[in-house]
C-alpha positions in Angstrom: -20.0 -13.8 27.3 -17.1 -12.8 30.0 -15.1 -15.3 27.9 -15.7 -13.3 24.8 -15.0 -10.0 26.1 -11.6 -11.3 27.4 -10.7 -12.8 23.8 -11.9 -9.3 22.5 -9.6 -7.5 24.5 -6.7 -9.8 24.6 -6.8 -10.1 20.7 -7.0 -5.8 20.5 -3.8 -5.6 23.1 -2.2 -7.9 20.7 -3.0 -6.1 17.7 -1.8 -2.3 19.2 1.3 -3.8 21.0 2.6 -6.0 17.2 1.6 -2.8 15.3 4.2 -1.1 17.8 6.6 -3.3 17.5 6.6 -3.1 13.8 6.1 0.2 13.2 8.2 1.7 10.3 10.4 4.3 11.9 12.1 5.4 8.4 9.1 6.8 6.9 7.7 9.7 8.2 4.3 11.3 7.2 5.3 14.9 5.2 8.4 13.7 3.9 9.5 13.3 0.3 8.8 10.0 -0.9 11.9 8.2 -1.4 12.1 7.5 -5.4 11.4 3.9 -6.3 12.7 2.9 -9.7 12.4 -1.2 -10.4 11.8 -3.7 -13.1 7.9 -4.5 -13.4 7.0 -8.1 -14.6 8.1 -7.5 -18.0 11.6 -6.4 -16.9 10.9 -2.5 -17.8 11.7 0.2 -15.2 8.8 2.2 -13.5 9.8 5.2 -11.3 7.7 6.2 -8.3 7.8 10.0 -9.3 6.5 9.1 -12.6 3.6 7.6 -11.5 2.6 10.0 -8.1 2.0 12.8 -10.4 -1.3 14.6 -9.9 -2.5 11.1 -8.5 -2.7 9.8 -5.1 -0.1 6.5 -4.5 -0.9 3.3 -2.3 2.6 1.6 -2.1 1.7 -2.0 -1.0 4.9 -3.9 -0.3 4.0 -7.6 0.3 5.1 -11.4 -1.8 3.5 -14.4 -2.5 5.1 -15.9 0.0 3.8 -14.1 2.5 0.2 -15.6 4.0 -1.2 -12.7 5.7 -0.2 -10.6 2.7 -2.6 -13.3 -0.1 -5.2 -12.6 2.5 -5.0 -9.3 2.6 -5.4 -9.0 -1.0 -9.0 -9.4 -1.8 -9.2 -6.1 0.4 -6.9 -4.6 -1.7 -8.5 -5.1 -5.0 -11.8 -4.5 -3.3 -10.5 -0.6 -2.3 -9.1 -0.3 -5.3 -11.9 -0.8 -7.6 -13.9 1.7 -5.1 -11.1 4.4 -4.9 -9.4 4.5 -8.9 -12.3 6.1 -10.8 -13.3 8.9 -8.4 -12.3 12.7 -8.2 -10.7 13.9 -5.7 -9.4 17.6 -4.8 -5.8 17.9 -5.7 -5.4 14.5 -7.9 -6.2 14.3 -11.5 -5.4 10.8 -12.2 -7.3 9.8 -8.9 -5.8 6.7 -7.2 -3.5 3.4 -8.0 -1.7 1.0 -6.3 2.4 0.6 -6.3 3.0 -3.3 -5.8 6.8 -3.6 -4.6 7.3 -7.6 -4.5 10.0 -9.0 -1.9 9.9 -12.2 -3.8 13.0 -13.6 -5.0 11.1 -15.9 -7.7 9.6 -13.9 -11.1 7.4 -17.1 -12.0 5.6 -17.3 -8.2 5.6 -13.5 -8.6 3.9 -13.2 -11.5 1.3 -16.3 -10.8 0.6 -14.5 -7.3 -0.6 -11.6 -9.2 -2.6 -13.1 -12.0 -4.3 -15.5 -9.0 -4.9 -12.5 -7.2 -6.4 -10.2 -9.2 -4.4 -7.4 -8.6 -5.0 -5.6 -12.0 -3.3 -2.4 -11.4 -0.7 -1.7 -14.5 2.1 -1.2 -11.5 4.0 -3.7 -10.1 8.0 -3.6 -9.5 10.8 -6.0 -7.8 14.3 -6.5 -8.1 13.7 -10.1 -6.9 15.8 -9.1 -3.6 13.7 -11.2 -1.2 14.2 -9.7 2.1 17.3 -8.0 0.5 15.6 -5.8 -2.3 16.7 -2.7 -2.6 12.6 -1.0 -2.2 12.6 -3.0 1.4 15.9 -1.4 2.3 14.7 2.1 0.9 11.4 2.4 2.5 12.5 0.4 6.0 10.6 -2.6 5.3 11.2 -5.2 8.3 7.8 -6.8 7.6 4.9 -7.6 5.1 2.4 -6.5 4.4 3.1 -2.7 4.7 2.3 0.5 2.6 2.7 3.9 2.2 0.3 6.6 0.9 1.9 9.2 -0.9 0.3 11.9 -2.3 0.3 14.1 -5.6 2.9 16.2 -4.6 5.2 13.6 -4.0 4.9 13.5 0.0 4.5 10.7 2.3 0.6 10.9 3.8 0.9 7.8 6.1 2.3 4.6 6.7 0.1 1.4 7.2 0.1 -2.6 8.4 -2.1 -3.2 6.3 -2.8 -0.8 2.6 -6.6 -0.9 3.0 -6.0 0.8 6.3 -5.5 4.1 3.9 -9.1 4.1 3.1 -10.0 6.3 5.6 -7.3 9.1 4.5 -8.6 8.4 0.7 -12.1 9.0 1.9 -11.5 12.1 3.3 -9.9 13.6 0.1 -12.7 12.6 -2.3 -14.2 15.7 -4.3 -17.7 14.7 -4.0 -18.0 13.9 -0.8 -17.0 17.5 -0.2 -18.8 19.1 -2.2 -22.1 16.8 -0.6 -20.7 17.6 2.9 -20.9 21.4 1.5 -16.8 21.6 2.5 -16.4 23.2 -1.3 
């Protein structure tokens, strides 16, 4: 049992001191949301500021590549599904997720998200790798990472991790309000 505890702790120290050391410094909560405009799959361009309107914005930047990232997205398409139908107070169009790829290969791109399941309609990448132009933008040094940015436009938070924004999308859910007699 002391054995446990010790793995426990050692394993939380871990985690708090690597989420220090990569901790976006760019991207502040309350700041404008720096525009994203990229090609999705199908070579069009998307633009952030067309898609944040009157609807809350997970930007998930992560590749195929990138292990922790494939494992983190069966989360992701789990809080989706919960999150992109409700109401919430100030959003409209509810919730969706931003994919930014830093892959450098369209074909392992695309498979990653068809394997995936990530069946949001927004995905982008200029195919950079580490060099794309979103990374450089937002101060990617690692993925995964996202930003929640909100119907207005603004930066909410920053995360390690995108389900990590649950919490802050829970919170802003109309019903749960209105049960919590907040409205």
């Amino acid at each position: 049992m002391k054995q446990l505890i010790i793995t426990f702790l050692a394993a939380t120290i871990s985690r708090s001191s690597v989420q220090a050391q990569y901790a976006n410094d760019k991207i502040k909560a309350g700041q404008a949301a720096p525009e994203l405009a990229f090609p999705t799959p199908k070579g069009d361009t998307i633009k952030l500021s067309d898609i944040y309107k009157n609807r809350y914005v997970l930007i998930d930047f992560w590749a195929s590549w990138c292990g922790p990232c494939r494992r983190a997205n069966p989360r992701l398409v789990k809080m989706y599904r919960q999150y992109k139908d409700l109401k919430y107070e100030d959003a409209k169009k509810g919730f969706t997720v931003l994919s930014v790829s830093l892959d450098q290969n369209k074909e392992k791109w695309e498979q990653a998200i068809a394997k995936d399941s990530l069946e949001w309609e927004y995905h982008m990448s200029d195919l950079g790798g580490w060099n794309a132009e979103p990374a450089q933008i937002y101060g990617v040094s690692f993925v995964p990472q996202a930003v929640l940015v909100g119907p207005d436009g603004k930066v909410i938070a920053t995360y390690n991790f995108a389900e990590e924004a649950e919490a802050e999308l829970k919170k802003r859910v109309k019903t749960r309000k209105k049960f919590l007699g907040l409205i």
